[in-house]
DOSE-674663 format. One line per field, with one value per residue: residue number from 1; residue in one letter; x, y, z of N, C-alpha, C, O in turn. Coordinates in pm, whole numbers, plus 50000, padded with zeros to 5 digits. Example, Ala and Ser with C-alpha at 12.3 -4.5 7.8 and 13.67 -1.06 7.14 Angstrom:
<pts>
num [1/2];
residuo [a/s];
n.px [51319/51285];
n.py [49431/49775];
n.pz [50780/50708];
ca.px [51230/51367];
ca.py [49550/49894];
ca.pz [50780/50714];
c.px [51320/51290];
c.py [49670/50003];
c.pz [50780/50787];
o.px [51424/51341];
o.py [49668/50114];
o.pz [50846/50804];
</pts>
This chain:
<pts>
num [1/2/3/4/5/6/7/8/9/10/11/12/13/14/15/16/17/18/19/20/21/22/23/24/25/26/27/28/29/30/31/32/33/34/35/36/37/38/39/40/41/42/43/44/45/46/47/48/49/50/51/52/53/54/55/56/57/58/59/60/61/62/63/64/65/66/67/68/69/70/71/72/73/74/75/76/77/78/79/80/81/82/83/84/85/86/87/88/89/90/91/92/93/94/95/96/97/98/99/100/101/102/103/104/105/106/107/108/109/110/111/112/113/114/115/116/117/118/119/120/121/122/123/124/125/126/127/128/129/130/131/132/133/134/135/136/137/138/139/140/141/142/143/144/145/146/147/148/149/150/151/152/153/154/155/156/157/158/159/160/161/162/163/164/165/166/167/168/169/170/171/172/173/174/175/176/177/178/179/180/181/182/183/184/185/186/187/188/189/190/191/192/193/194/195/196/197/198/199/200/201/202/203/204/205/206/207/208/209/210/211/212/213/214/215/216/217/218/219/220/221/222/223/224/225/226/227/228/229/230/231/232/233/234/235/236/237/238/239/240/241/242/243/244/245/246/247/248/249/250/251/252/253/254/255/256/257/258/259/260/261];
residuo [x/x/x/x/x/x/x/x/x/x/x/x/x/x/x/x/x/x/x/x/x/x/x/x/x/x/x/x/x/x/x/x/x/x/x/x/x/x/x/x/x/x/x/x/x/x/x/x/x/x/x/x/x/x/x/x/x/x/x/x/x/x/x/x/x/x/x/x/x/x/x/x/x/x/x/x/x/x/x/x/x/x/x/x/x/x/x/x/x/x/x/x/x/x/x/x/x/x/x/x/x/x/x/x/x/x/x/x/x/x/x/x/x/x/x/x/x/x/x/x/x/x/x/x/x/x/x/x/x/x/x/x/x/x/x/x/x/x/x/x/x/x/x/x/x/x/x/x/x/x/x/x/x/x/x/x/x/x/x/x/x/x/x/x/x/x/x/x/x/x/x/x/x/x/x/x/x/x/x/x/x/x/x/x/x/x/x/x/x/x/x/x/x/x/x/x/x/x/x/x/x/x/x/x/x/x/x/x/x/x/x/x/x/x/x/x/x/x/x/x/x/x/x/x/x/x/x/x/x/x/x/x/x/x/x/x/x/x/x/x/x/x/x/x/x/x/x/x/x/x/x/x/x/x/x/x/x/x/x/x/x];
n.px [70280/70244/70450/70343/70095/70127/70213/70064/69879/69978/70014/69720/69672/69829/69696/69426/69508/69602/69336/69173/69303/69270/69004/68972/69100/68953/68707/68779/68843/68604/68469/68588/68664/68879/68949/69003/69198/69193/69400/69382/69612/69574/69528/69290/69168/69048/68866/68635/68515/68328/68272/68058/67852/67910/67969/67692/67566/67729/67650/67384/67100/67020/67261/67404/67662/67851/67840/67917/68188/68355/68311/68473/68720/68803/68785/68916/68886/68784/68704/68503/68383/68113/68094/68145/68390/68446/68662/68622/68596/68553/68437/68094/68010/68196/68486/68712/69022/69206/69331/69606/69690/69989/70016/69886/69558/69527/69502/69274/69089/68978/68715/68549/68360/68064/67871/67675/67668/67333/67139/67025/67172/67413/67339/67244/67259/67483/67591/67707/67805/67883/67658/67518/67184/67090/67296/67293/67311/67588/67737/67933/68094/67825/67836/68056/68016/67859/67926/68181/68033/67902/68113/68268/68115/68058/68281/68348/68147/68155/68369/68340/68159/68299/68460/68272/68244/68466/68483/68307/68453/68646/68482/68413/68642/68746/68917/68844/68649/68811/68938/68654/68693/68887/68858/68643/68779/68975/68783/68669/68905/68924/68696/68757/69032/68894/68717/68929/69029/68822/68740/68974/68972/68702/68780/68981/68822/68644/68806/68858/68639/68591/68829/69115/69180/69427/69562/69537/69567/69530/69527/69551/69423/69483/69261/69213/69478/69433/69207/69348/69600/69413/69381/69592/69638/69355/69402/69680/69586/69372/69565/69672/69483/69423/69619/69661/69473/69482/69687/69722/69508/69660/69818/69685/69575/69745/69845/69711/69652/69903/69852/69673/69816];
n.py [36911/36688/36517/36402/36283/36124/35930/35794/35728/35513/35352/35295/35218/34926/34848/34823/34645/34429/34348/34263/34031/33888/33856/33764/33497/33381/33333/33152/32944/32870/32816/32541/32198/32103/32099/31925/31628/31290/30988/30725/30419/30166/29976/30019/29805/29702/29830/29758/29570/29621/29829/29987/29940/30128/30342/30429/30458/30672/30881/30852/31101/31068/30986/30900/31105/30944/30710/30859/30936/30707/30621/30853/30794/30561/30592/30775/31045/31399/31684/31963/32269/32310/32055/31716/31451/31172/30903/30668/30399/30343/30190/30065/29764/29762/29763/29501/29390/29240/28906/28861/29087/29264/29515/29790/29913/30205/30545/30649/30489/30588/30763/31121/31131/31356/31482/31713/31931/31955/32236/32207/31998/32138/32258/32055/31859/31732/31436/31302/31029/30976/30942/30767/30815/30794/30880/31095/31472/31632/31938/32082/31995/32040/32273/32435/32359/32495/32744/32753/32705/32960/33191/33240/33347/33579/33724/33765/33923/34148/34245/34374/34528/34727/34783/34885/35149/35229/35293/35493/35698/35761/35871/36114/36191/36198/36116/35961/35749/35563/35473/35302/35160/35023/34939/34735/34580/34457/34300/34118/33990/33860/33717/33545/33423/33302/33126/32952/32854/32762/32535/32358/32252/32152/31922/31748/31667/31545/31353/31188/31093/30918/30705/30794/30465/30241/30276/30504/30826/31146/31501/31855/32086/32221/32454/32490/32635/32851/33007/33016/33167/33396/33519/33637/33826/34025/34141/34305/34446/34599/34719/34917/35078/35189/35318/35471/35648/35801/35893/36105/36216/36342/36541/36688/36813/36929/37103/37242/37403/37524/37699/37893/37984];
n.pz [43486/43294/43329/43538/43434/43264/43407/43557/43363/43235/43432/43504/43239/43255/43473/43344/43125/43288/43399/43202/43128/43364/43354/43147/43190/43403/43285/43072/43293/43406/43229/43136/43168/43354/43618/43798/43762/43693/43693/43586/43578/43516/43271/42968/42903/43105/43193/42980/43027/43263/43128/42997/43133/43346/43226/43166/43414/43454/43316/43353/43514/43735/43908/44173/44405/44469/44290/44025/44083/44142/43879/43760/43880/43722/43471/43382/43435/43450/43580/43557/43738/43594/43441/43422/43291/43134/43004/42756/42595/42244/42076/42020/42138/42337/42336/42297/42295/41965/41962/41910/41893/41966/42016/42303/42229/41999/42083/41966/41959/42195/42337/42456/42717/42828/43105/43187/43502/43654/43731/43966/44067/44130/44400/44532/44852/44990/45128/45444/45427/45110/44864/45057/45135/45401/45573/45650/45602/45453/45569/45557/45307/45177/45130/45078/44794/44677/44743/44559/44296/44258/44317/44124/43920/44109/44123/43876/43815/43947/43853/43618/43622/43787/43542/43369/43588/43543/43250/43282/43390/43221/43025/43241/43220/43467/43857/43993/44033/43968/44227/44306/44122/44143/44430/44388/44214/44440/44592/44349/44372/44604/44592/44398/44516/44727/44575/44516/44733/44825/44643/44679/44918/44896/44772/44873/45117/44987/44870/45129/45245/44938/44901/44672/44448/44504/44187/44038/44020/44115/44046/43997/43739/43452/43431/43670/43748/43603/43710/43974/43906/43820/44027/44177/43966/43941/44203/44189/43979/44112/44303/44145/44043/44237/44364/44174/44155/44411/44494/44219/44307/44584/44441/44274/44480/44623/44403/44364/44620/44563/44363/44402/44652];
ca.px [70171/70258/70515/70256/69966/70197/70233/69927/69805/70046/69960/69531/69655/69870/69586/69326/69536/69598/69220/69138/69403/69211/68871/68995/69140/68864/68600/68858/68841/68466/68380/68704/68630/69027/68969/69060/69197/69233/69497/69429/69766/69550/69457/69156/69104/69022/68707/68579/68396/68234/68256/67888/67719/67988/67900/67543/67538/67790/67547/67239/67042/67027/67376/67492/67822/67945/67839/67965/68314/68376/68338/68584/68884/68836/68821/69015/68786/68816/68619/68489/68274/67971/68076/68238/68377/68493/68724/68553/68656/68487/68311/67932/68020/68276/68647/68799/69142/69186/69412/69704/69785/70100/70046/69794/69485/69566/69418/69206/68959/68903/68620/68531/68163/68063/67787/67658/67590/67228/67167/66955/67302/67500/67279/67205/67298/67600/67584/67848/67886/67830/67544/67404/67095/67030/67406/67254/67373/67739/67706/68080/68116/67722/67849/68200/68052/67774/68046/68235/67963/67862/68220/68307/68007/68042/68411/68359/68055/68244/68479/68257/68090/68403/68489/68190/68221/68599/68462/68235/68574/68688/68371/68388/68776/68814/69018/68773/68571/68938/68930/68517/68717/68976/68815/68552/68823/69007/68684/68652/69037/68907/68627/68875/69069/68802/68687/69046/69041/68687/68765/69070/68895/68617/68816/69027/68729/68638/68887/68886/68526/68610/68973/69159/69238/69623/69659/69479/69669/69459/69555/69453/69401/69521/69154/69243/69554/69408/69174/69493/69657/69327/69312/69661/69649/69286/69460/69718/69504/69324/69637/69752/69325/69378/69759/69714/69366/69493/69842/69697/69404/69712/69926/69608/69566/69925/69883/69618/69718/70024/69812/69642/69918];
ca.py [36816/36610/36378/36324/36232/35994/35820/35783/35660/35439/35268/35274/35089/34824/34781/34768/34493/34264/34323/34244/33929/33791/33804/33590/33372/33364/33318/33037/32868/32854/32710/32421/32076/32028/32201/31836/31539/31136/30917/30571/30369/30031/29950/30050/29678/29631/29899/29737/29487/29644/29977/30020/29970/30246/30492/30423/30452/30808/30923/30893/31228/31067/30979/30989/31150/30801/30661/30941/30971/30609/30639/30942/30729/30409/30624/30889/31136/31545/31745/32163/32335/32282/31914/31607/31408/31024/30885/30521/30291/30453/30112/30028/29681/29783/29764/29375/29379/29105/28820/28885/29235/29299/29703/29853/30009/30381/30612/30703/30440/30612/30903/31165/31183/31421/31520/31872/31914/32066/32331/32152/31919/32221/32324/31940/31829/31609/31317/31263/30928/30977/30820/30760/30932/30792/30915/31281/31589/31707/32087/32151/31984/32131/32496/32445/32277/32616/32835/32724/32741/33097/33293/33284/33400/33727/33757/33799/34057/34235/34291/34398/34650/34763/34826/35036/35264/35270/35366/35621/35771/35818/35996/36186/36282/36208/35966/35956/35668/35474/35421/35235/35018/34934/34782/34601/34452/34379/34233/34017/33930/33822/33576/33391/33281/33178/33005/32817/32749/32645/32366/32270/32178/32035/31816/31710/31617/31413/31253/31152/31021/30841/30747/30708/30371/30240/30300/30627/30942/31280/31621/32002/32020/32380/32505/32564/32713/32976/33064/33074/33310/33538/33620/33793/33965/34110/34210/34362/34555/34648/34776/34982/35162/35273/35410/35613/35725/35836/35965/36208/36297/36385/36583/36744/36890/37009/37196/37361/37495/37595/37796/37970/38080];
ca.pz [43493/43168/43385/43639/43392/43150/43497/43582/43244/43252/43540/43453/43111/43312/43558/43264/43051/43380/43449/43138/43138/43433/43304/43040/43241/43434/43219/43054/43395/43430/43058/43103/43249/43403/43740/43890/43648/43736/43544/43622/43532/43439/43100/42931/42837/43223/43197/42895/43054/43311/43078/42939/43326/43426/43118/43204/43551/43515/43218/43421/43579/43873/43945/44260/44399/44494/44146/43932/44164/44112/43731/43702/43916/43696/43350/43367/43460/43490/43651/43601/43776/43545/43437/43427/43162/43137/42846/42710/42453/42133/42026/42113/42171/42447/42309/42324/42186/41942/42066/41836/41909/42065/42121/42304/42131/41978/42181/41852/41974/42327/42322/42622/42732/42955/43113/43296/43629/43646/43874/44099/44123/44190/44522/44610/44983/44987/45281/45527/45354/44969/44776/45125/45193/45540/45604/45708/45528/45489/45557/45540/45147/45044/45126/44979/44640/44647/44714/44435/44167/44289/44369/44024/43879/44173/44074/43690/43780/44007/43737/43468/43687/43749/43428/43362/43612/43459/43114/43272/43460/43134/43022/43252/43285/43652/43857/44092/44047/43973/44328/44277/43988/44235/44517/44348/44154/44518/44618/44307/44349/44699/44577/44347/44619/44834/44508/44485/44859/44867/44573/44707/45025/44843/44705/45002/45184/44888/44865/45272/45219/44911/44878/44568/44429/44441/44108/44050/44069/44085/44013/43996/43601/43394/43441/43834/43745/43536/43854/44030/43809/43767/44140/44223/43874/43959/44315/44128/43906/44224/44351/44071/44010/44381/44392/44092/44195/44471/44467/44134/44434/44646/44379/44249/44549/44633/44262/44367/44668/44502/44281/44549/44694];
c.px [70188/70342/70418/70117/70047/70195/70138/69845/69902/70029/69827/69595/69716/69763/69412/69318/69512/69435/69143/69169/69306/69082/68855/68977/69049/68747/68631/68797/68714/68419/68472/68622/68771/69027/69041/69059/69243/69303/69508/69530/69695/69506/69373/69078/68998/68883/68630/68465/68311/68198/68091/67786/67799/67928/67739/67500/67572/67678/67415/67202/67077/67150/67424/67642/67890/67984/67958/68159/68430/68357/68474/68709/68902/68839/68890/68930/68875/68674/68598/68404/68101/67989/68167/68232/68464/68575/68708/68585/68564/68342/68202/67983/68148/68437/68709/68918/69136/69354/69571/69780/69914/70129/69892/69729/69514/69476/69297/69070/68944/68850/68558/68420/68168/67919/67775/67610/67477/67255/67172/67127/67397/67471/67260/67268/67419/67632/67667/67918/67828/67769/67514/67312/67060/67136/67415/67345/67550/67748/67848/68117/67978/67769/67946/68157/67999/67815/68111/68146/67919/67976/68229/68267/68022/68188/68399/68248/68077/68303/68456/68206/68239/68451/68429/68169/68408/68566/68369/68337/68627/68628/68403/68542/68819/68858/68989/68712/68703/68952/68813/68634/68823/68951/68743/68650/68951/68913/68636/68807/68997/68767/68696/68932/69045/68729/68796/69004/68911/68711/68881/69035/68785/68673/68882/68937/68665/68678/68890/68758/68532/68762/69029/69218/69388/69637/69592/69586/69583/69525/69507/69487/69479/69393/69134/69351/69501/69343/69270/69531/69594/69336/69448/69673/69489/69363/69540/69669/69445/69456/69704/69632/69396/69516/69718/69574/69388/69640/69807/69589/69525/69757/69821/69594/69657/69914/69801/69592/69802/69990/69741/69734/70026];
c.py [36698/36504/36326/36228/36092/35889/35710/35751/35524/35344/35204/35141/34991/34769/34749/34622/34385/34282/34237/34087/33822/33776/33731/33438/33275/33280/33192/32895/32822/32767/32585/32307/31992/32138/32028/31701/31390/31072/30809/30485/30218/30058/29953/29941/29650/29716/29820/29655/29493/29819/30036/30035/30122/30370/30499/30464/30674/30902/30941/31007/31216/30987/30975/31035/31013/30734/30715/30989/30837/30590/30714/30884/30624/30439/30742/31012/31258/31607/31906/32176/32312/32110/31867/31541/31260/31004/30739/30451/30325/30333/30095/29910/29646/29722/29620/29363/29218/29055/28804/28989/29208/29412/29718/29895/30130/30436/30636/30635/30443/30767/30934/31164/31243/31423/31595/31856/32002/32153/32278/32017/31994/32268/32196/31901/31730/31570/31296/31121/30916/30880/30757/30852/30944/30856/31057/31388/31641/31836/32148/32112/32034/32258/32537/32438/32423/32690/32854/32726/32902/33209/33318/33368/33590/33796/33804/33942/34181/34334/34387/34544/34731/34856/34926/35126/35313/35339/35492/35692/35828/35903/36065/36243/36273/36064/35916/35844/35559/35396/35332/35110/34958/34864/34717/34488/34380/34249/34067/33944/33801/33669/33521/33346/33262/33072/32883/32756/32679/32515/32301/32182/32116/31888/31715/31612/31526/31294/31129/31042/30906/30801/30724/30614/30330/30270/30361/30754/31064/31425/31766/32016/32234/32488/32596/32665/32852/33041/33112/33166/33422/33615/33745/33889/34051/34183/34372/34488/34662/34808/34915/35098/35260/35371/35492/35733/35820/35932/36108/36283/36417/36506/36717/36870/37000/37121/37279/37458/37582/37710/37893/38071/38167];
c.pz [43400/43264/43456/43533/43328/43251/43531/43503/43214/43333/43531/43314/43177/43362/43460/43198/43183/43422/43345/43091/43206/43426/43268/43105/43301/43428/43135/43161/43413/43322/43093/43157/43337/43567/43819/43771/43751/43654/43649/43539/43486/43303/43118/42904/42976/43215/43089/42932/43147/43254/43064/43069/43358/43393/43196/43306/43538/43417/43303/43497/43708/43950/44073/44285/44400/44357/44033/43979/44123/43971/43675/43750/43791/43503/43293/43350/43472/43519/43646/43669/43724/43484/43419/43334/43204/43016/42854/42622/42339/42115/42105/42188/42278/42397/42365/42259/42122/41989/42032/41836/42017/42106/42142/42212/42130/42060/42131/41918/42124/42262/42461/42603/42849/42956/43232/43411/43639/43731/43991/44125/44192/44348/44588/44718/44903/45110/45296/45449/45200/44908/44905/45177/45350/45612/45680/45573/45599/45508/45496/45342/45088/45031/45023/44831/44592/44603/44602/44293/44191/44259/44238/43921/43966/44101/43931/43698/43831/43871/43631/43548/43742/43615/43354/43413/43602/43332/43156/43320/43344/43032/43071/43310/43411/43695/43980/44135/44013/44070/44351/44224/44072/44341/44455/44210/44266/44581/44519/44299/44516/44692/44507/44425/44707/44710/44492/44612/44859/44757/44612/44843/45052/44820/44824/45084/45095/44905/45008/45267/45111/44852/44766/44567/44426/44302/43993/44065/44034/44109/43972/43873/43602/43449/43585/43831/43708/43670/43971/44026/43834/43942/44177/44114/43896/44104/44289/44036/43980/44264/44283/44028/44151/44413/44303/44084/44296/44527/44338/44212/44506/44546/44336/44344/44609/44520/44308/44511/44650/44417/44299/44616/44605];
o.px [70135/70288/70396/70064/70016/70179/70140/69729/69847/70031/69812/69567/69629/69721/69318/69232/69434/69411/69061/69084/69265/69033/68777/68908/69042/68699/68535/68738/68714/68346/68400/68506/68775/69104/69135/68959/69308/69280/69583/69516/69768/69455/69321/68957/68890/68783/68514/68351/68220/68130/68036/67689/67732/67872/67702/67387/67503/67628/67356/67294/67135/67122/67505/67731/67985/68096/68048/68233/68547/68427/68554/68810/69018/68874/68906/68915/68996/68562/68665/68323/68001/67886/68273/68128/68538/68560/68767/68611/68454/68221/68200/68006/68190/68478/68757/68909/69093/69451/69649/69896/69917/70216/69801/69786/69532/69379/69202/68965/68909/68903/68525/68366/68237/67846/67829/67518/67501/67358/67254/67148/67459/67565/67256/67386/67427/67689/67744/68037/67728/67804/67464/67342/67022/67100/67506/67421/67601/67795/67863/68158/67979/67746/67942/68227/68055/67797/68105/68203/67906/67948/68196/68338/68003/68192/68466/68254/68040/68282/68537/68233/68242/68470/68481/68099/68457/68623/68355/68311/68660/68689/68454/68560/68916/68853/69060/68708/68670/68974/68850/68652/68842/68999/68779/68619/69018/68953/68594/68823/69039/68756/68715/68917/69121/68692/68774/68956/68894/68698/68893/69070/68750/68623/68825/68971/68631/68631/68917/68778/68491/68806/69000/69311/69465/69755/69582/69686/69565/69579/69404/69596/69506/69425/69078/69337/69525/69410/69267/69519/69651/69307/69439/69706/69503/69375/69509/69716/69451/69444/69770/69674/69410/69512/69730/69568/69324/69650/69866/69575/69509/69710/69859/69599/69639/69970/69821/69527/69799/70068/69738/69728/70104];
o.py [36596/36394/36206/36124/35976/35772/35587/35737/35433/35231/35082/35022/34904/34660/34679/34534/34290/34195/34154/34023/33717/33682/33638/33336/33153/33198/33117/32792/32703/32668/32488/32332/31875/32229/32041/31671/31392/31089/30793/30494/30149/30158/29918/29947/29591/29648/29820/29661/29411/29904/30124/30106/30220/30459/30586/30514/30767/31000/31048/31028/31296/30927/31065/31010/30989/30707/30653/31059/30852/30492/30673/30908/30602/30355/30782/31066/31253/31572/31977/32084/32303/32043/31925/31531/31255/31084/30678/30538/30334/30351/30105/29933/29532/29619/29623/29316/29116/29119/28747/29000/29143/29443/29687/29923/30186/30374/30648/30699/30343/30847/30856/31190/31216/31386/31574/31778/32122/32162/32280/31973/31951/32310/32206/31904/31679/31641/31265/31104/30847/30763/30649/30948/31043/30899/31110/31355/31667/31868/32237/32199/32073/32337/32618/32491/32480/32735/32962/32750/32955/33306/33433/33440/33695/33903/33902/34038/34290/34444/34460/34656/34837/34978/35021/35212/35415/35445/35585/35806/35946/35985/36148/36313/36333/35956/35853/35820/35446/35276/35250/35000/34837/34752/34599/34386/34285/34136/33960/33848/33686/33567/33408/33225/33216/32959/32765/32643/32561/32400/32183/32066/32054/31778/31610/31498/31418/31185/31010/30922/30796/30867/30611/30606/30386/30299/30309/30744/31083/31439/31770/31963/32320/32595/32703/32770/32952/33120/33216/33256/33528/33731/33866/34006/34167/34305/34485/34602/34781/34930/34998/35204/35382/35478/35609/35846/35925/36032/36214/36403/36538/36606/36832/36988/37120/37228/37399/37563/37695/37803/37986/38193/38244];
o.pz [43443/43271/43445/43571/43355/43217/43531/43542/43151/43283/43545/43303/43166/43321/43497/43194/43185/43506/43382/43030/43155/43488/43293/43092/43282/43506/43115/43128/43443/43329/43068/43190/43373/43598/43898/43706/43855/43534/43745/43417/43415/43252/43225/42885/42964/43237/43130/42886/43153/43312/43130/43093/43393/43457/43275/43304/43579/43472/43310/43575/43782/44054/44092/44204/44325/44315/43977/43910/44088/43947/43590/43684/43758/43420/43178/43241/43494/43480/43722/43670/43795/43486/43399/43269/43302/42923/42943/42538/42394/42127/42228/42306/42298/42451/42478/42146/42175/42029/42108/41798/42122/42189/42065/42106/42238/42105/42209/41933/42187/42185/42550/42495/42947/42864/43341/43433/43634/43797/44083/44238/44289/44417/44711/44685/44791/45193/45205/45421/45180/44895/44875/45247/45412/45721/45743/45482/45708/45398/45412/45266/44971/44939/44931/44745/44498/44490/44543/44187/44080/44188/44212/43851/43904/44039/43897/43622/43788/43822/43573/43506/43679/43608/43295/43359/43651/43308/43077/43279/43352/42964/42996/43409/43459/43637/44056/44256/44048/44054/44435/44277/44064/44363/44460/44149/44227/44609/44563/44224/44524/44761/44550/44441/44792/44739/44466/44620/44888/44799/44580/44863/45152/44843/44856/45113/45143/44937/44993/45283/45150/44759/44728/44647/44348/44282/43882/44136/43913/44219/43904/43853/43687/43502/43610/43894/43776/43736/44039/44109/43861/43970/44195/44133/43859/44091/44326/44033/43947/44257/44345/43982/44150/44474/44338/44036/44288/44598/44362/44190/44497/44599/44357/44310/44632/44541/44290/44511/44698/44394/44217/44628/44661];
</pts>
């Protein structure tokens, strides 16, 4: 029995660490603000002078997507899940280089501002043509954006619940409920990547509606990656609860026929 158990503990701690791995990651991914980044290639001198309406406008509650979309191309915007952030010329009086410089300003005097998307932003309709209201409702980008603030949230609780009826398995000595901790962490391997695909096809459709500028370049930030990452290592984890739950089911049983007879 001793080869079979070492195996089989062996496997539970693999599938604990990578479960444990992608929580992180997870939970990483959810707090970040780099799920989608913009690197406009003009100088910062060129925002300066219509900088302060921009801030103002992307700062405001009532923002719309059009508004706040068109801020993040023209300042180098990123984008998480719960908010968006701009990078501005630090001074009040909006950053004028004086007339003598011959290098760019240090970066020192650009600063990020962000600001959160409420809830009620997270659930709000989004119109076929953005920042119009008469435009009708987009159904296909409100579900996607929903989706995407929700999955991650099921995915991480999945996990957790999981985990506790893992620590009660080990209460209670059996390798029974292994198989419990393994689908519900296929299940939450399964809302992460409907959360990637649903933002990647948020974004897409974004983009189609409003297009980026020539000389704009946007990109899926580290923050997506990690979401990336977390879903085939919960899979994985998945995969490794349910083989050894089930293979020590099988073996179990073999022994104890054997001991029978």
């Amino acid at each position: 029995g001793a080869m079979m158990d070492n195996r089989f503990a062996t496997a539970l701690v693999i599938a604990c660490v990578l479960s444990l791995i992608s929580t992180i990651y997870m939970a990483a991914s959810i707090g970040t603000d780099f799920w989608y980044e913009y690197h406009t290639l003009s100088p910062a001198e060129n925002v300066s002078e219509a900088g302060r309406s921009i801030w103002e406008e992307f700062v405001s509650k009532d923002a719309d997507e059009k508004t706040y979309t068109d801020a993040l191309f023209r300042c180098n915007g990123t984008v998480g899940l719960w908010r968006r952030c701009i990078t501005v010329p630090k001074n009040s009086h909006w950053y004028s280089p004086p007339a003598f410089s011959f290098f760019p300003p240090p970066e020192a005097d650009m600063t990020t501002s962000c600001i959160s998307f409420s809830l009620s932003d997270q659930f709000v309709e989004k119109y076929i043509e953005p920042g119009n209201h008469n435009s009708g409702t987009d159904l296909n980008r409100t579900y996607l954006w929903r989706l995407q603030f929700l999955l991650p949230f099921v995915s991480i609780g999945l996990m957790c619940f999981g985990a506790l009826i893992g620590l009660c398995a080990c209460a209670c000595r059996s390798l029974y409920p292994a198989i419990a901790t393994g689908v519900l962490h296929f299940l939450a391997g399964l809302c992460t990547l409907g959360l990637v695909g649903c933002y990647v096809a948020g974004i897409e459709l974004l983009h189609r509606k409003l297009p980026l500028p020539e000389d704009v370049r946007g990109e899926f930030g580290w923050s997506f990656c990690l979401a990336c990452v977390s879903a085939p290592l919960q899979l994985m984890a998945a995969a490794l609860f349910i083989w050894a739950a089930r293979t020590n089911r099988k073996e179990f049983t073999l022994l104890k026929a054997y001991r029978v007879a």
